[in-house]
C-alpha positions as CSV (number, residue, x, y, z in Angstrom):
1,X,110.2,92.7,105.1
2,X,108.0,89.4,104.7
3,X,109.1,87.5,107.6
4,X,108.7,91.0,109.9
5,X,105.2,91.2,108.5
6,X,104.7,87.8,109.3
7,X,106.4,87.7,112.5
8,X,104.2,90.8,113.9
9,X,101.0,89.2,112.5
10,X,101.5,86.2,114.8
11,X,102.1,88.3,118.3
12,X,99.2,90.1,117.2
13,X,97.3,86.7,116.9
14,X,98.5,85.5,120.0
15,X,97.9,88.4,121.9
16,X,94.1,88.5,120.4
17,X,93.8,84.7,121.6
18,X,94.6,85.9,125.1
19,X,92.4,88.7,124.9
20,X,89.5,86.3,123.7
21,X,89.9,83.5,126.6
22,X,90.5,86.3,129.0
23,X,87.0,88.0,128.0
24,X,85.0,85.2,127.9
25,X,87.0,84.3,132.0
26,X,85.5,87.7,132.9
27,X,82.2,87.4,131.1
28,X,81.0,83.9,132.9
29,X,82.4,85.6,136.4
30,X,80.0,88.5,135.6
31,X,77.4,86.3,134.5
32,X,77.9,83.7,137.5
33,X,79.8,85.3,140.1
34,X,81.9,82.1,140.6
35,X,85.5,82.9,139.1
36,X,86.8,79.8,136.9
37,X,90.7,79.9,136.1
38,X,91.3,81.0,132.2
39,X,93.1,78.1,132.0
40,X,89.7,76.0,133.5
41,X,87.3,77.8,130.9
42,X,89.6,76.5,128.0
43,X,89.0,73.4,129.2
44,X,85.7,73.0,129.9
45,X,85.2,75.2,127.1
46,X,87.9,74.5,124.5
47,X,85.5,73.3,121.2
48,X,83.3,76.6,121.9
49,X,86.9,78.7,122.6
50,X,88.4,77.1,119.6
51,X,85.6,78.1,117.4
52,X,85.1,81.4,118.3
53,X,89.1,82.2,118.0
54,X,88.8,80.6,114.7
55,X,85.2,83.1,113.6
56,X,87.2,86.1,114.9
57,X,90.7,86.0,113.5
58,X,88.9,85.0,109.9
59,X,87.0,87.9,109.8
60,X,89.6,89.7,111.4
61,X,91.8,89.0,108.6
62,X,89.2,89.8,106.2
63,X,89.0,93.4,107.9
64,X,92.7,93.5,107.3
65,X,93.5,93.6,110.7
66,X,96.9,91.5,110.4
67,X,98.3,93.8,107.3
68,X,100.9,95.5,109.0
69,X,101.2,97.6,105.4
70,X,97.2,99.0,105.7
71,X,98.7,102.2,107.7
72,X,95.1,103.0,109.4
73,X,95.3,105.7,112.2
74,X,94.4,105.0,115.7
75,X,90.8,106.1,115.0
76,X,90.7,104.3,111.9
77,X,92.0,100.7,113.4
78,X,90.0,101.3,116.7
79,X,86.9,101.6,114.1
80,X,88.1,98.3,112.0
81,X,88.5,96.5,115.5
82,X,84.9,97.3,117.2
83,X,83.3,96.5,113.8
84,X,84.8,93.2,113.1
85,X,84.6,92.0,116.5
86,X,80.6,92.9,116.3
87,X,80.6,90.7,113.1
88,X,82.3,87.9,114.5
89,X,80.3,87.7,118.2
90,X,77.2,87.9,115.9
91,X,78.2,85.2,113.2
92,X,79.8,83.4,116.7
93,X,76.3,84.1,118.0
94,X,74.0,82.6,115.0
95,X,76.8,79.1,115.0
96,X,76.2,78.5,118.9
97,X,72.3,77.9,117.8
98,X,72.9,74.8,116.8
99,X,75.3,74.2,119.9
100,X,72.9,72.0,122.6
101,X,75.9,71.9,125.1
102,X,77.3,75.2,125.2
103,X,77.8,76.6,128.3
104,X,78.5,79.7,127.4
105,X,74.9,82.0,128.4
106,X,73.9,84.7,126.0
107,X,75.0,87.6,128.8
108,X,78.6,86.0,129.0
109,X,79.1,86.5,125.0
110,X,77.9,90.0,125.9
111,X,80.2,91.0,128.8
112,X,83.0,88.9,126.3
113,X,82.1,91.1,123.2
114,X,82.9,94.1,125.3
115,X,86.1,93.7,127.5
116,X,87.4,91.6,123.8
117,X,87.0,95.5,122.4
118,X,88.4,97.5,125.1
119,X,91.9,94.6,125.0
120,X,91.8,94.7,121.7
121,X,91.5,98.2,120.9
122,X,94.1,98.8,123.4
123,X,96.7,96.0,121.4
124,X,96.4,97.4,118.4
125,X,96.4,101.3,119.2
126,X,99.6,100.5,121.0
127,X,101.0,98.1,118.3
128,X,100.4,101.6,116.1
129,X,102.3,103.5,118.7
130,X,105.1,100.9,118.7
131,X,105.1,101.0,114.8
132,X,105.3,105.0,114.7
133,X,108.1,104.7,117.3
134,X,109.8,102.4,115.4
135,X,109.6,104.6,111.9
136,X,110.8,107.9,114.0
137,X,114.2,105.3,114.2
138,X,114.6,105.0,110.7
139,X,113.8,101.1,111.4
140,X,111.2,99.2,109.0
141,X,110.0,102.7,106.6
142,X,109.0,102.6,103.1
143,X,111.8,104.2,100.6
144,X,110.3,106.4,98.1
145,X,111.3,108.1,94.8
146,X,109.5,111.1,94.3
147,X,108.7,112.1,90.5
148,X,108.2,116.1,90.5
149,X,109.5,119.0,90.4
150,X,106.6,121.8,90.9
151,X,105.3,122.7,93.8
152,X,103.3,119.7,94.5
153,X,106.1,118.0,94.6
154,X,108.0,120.1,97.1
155,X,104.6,120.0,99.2
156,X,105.3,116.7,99.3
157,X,108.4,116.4,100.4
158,X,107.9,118.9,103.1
159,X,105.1,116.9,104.5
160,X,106.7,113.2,104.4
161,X,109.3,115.4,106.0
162,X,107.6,116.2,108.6
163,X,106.0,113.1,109.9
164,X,108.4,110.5,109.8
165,X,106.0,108.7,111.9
166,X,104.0,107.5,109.0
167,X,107.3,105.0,108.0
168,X,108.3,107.0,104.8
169,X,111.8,107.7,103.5
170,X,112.0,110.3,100.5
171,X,115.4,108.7,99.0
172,X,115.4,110.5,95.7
173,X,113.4,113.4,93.9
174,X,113.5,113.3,90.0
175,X,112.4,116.0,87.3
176,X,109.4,114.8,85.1
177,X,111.3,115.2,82.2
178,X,114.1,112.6,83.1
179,X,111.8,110.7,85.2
180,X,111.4,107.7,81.8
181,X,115.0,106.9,81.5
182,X,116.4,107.4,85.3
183,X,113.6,105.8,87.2
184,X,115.0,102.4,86.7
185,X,118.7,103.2,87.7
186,X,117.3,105.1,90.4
187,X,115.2,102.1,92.2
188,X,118.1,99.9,91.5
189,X,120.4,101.9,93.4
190,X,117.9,103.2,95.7
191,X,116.4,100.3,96.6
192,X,112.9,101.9,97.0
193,X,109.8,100.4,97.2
194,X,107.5,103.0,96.3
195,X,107.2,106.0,93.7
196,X,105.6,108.8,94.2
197,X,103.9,111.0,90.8
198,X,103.3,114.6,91.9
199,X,102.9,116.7,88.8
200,X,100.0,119.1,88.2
201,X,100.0,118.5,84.8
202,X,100.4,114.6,84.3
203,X,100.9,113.3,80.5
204,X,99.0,109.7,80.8
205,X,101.4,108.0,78.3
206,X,104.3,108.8,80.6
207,X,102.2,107.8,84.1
208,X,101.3,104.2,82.0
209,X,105.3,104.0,80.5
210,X,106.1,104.9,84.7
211,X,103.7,102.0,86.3
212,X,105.5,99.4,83.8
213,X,109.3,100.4,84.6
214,X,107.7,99.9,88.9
215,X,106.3,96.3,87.7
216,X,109.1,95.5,86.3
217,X,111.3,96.7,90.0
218,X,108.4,95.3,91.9
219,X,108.0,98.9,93.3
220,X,104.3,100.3,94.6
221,X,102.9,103.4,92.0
222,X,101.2,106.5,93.5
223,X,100.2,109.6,92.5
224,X,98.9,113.2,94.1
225,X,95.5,113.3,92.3
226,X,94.0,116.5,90.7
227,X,90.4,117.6,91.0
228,X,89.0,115.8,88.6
229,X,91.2,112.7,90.0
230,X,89.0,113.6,93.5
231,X,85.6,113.4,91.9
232,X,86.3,110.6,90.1
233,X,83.2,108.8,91.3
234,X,81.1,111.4,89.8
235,X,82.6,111.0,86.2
236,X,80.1,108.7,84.1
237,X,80.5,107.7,80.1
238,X,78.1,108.5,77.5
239,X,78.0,108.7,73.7
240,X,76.0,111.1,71.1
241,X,75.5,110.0,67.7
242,X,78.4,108.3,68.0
243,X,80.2,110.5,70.0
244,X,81.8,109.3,73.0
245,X,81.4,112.2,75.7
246,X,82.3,112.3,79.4
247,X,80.0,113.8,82.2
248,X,80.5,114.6,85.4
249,X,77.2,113.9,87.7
250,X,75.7,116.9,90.4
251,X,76.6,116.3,93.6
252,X,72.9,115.2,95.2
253,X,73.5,115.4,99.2
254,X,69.8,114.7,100.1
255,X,67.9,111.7,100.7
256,X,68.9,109.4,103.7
257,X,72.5,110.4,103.7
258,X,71.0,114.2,105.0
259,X,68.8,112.5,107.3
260,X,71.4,110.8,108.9
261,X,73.8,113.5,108.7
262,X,70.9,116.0,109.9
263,X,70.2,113.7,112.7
264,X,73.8,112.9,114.5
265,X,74.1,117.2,114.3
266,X,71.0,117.9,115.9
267,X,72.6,115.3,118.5
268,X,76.0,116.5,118.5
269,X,74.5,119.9,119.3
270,X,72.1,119.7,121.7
271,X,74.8,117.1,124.2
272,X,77.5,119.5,123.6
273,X,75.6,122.3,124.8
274,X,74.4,120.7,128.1
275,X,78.0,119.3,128.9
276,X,79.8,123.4,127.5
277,X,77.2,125.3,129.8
278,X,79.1,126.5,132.6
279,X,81.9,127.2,129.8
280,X,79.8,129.0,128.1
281,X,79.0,131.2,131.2
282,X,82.5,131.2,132.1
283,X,83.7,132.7,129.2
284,X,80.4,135.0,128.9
285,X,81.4,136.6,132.2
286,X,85.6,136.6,131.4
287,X,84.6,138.7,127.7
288,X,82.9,141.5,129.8
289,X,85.5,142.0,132.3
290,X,88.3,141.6,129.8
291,X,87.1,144.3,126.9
292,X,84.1,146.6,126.1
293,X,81.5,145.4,123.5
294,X,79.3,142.4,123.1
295,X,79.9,139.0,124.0
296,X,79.3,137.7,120.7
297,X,80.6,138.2,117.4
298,X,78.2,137.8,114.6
299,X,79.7,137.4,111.4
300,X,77.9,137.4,108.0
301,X,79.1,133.8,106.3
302,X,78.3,132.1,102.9
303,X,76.8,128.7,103.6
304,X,75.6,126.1,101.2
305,X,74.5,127.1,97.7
306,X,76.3,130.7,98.4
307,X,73.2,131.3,100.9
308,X,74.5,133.9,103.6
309,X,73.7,133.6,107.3
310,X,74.8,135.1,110.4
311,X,77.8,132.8,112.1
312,X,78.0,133.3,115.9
313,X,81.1,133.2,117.3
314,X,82.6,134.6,121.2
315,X,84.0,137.8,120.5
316,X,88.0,137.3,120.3
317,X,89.2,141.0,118.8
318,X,88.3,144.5,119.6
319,X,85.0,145.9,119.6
320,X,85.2,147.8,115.9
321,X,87.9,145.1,114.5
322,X,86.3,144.2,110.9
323,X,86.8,147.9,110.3
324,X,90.7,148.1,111.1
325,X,91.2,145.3,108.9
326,X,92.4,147.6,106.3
327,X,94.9,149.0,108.3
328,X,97.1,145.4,108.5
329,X,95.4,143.4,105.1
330,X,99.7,143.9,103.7
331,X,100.5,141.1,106.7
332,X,98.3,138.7,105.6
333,X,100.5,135.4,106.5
334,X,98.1,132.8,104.9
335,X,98.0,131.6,101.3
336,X,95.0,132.8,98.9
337,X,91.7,134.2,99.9
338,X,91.9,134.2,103.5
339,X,93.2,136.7,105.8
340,X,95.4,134.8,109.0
341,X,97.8,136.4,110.9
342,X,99.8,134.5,113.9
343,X,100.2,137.8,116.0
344,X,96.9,140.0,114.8
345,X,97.3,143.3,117.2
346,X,93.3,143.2,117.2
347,X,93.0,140.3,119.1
348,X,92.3,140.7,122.7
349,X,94.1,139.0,126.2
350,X,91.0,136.6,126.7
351,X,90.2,136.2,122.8
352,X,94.2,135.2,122.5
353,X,93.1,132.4,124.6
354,X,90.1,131.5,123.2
355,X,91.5,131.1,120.2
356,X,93.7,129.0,121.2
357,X,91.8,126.4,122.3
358,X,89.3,126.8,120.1
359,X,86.8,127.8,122.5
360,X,85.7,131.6,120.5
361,X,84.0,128.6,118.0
362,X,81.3,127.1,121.2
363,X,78.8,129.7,119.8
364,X,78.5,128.1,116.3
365,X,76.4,125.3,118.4
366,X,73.6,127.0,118.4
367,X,74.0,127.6,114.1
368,X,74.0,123.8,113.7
369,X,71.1,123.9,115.8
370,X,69.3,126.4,113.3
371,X,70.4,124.6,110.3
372,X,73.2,127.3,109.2
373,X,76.2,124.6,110.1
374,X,76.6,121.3,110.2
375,X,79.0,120.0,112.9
376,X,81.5,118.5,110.1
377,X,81.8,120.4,106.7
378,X,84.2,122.8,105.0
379,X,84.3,126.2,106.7
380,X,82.0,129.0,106.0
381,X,83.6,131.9,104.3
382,X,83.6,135.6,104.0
383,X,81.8,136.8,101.3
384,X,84.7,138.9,100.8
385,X,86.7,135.6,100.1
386,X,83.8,134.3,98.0
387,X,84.2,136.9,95.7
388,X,87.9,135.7,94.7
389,X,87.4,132.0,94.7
390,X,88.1,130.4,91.3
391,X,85.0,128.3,89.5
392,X,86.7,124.9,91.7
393,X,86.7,126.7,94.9
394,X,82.7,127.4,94.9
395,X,82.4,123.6,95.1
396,X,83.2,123.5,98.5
397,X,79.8,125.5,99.2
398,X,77.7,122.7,98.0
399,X,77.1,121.4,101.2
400,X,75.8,123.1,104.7
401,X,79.1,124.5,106.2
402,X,80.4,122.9,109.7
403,X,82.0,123.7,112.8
404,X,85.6,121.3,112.3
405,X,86.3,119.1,109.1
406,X,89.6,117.2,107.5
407,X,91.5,120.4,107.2
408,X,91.6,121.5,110.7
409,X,92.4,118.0,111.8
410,X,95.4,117.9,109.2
411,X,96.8,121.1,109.4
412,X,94.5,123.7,110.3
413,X,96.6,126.8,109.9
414,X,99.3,125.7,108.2
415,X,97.6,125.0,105.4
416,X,97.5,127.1,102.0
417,X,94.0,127.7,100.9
418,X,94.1,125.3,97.4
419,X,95.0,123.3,100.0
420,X,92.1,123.3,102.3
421,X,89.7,123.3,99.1
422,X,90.9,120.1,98.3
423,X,90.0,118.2,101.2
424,X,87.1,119.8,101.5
425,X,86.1,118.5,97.7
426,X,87.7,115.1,99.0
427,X,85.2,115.2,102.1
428,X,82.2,116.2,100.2
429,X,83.2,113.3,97.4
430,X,83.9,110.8,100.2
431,X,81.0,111.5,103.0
432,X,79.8,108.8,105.0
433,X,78.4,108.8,109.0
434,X,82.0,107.0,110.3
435,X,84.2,109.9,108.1
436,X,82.3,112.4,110.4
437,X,82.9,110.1,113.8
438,X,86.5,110.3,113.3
439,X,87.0,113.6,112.2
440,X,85.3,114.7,115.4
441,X,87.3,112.3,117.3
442,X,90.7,113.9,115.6
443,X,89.5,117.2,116.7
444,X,89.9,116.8,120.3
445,X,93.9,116.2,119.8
446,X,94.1,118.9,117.7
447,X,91.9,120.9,119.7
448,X,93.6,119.8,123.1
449,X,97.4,120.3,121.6
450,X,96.6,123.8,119.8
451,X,98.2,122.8,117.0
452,X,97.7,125.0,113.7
453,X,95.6,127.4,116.1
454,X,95.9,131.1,115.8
């Protein structure tokens, strides 16, 4: 495993050496318009080259851009490469200062910095592509020993299942209450590298006893966190008197971080809508033709702080559908308090469509627009639904609702509700500008294969 890792850390090096002398052989064209061999630039160049291979791959590595075990997604690693690129043609940048001879002008580290990013980006999303490849042949995966035997852990198993893309290899499930004196045996003859804790009722002396049998086997511990696991960063320690008590901080989405986030929707919004015009029109025109009623659907939703608003949306069912939900509420095919159905009778030829690809949602621009919705965010419930939700559930309506967020880019449908609650309390625990950037970017893919979508 060590001299794999090893072995793809160097082609990666040498590949981002190539891309670095071939970026800086396009940049002084641009720059000069007299084309100069790679091999020529080296040498004219080589103390400057030398340097700035040396700046990159150091702050490279200090992104974790050579650890082959960090398992980023395409987004993610596209992300880690055009921000520690930045770094290193800045710090690169600052050194050459102090460089009288350089040749190099300030436009040619430009045009560099960008054609390094596109080759570089394009290495490593197809080294990930290679990797997944690879994993889908049962060559180079991680094998696990799942601990667990409620339905967490059959969740579990179902998803590592069903993406053995992500390298991982359920060898063994064990009972909790056999896990103390098997687990040892069972990585012996196993030979598994990783356990896996997936209990909804975890007993810490056991977990603690658990991670010291996995030291002892050299084997990586991990568990399927709770809700109170998720908002760990909220938890804080105090003492009364003498009393040692435990808190757990509001959640205080204001300040700059709603700026920002109010900004980039405002954006979103108003780009999106100039670019879905004539789709908008399109569709406008096909709803009319296709069924009587109105082109939109306006839907009363609970947004943040259990506020209601009216949620626009392109009419997908028949006119008078809310009302004939009675008649079909025993073929509810979703998990808790939400009503899905893959083949609803109300839903119309052109809404069937729509739906599909997402398109009945284009309306919920203009709710972003007015503040209702945020562009990323958990989705905005019934009040209908509201009414059932447990006391954990509400938390996912302490921020503005949005149009997509982690659950439709990880399942969408196929989710069970408790199941879309928790990544929506993991979004609202984790938020941060880039979160939203990729989970738009994972949209279109899921948007583009219809996957989940009904």
């Amino acid at each position: 495993m060590i001299k794999r890792t090893l072995f793809f850390n160097f082609i990666l090096m040498v590949f981002d050496v190539l891309s670095i002398v071939l970026s800086f052989t396009i940049g002084n064209f641009l720059k000069t318009g007299y084309f100069a061999s790679p091999f020529t630039i080296v040498m004219q160049n080589s103390r400057l080259l030398l340097f700035a291979t040396a700046v990159i791959i150091a702050v490279f590595g200090f992104f974790r851009l050579y650890d082959m075990n960090a398992k980023r997604s395409e987004v993610d690693e596209a992300g880690a490469v055009i921000g520690a690129l930045t770094s290193s043609m800045l710090l690169f940048e600052f050194m050459t200062l102090f460089y009288r001879d350089m040749i190099f002008k300030r436009m040619t580290i430009l045009y560099a910095w960008i054609f390094c990013m596109l080759f570089m980006v394009f290495i490593r999303v197809l080294s990930i592509a290679v990797q997944k490849w690879l994993y889908r042949k049962g060559l180079g995966v991680s094998r696990i020993v799942v601990i667990g035997d409620g339905k967490e852990a059959d969740l579990l198993v179902d998803k590592v299942s069903a993406h053995p893309e992500m390298g991982l290899s359920i060898v063994e499930v064990l009972p909790v209450r056999d896990s103390l004196k098997v687990l040892g045996a069972a990585l012996d003859r196993t030979r598994a590298n990783k356990v896996i804790f997936a209990s909804s009722d975890p007993d810490n002396k056991l977990i603690m006893e658990l991670i010291e049998i996995c030291e002892k086997n050299k084997a990586e511990f991990k568990f399927v966190p709770r809700v109170l696991d998720i908002i760990e960063s909220r938890i804080s320690a105090d003492e009364v008197v003498g009393v040692p008590l435990i808190s757990i901080r509001e959640i205080k989405f204001y300040g700059f971080n709603a700026f920002v986030k109010r900004t980039s929707d405002i954006f979103y919004s108003l780009i999106a809508i100039i670019l879905a015009s004539p789709v908008i029109l399109a569709v406008s025109i096909l709803i009319k033709l296709d069924s009587r009623g109105h082109v939109f659907f306006v839907q009363k939703r609970v947004g943040r702080g259990g506020k209601e608003f009216n949620m626009y949306k392109f009419r997908s069912m028949i006119d008078g559908a809310e009302t004939a939900l009675s008649d079909i509420a025993d073929k509810n095919e979703a998990k808790g308090h939400i009503f899905k159905m893959k083949n609803d009778p109300r839903v119309t030829r052109v809404g069937k469509f729509l739906r599909k690809w997402s398109l009945d949602e284009l309306p919920q621009l203009f709710n972003v627009i007015k503040g209702d919705m945020s562009f990323v965010g958990p989705r905005p419930p019934i009040p209908s639904e509201v009414a059932l939700y447990n006391s954990w559930h509400k938390k996912r309506l302490q921020i503005t609702p949005g149009i997509t967020g982690l659950w439709q880019t990880n399942g969408r449908s196929d989710l069970s509700f408790d199941e879309m609650v928790k990544l929506d309390i993991y979004y609202i625990e984790s938020w941060s500008l880039w979160q939203d950037i990729k989970i738009l970017m994972k949209t279109v893919p899921v948007v583009l294969f219809a996957k989940g979508a009904y």
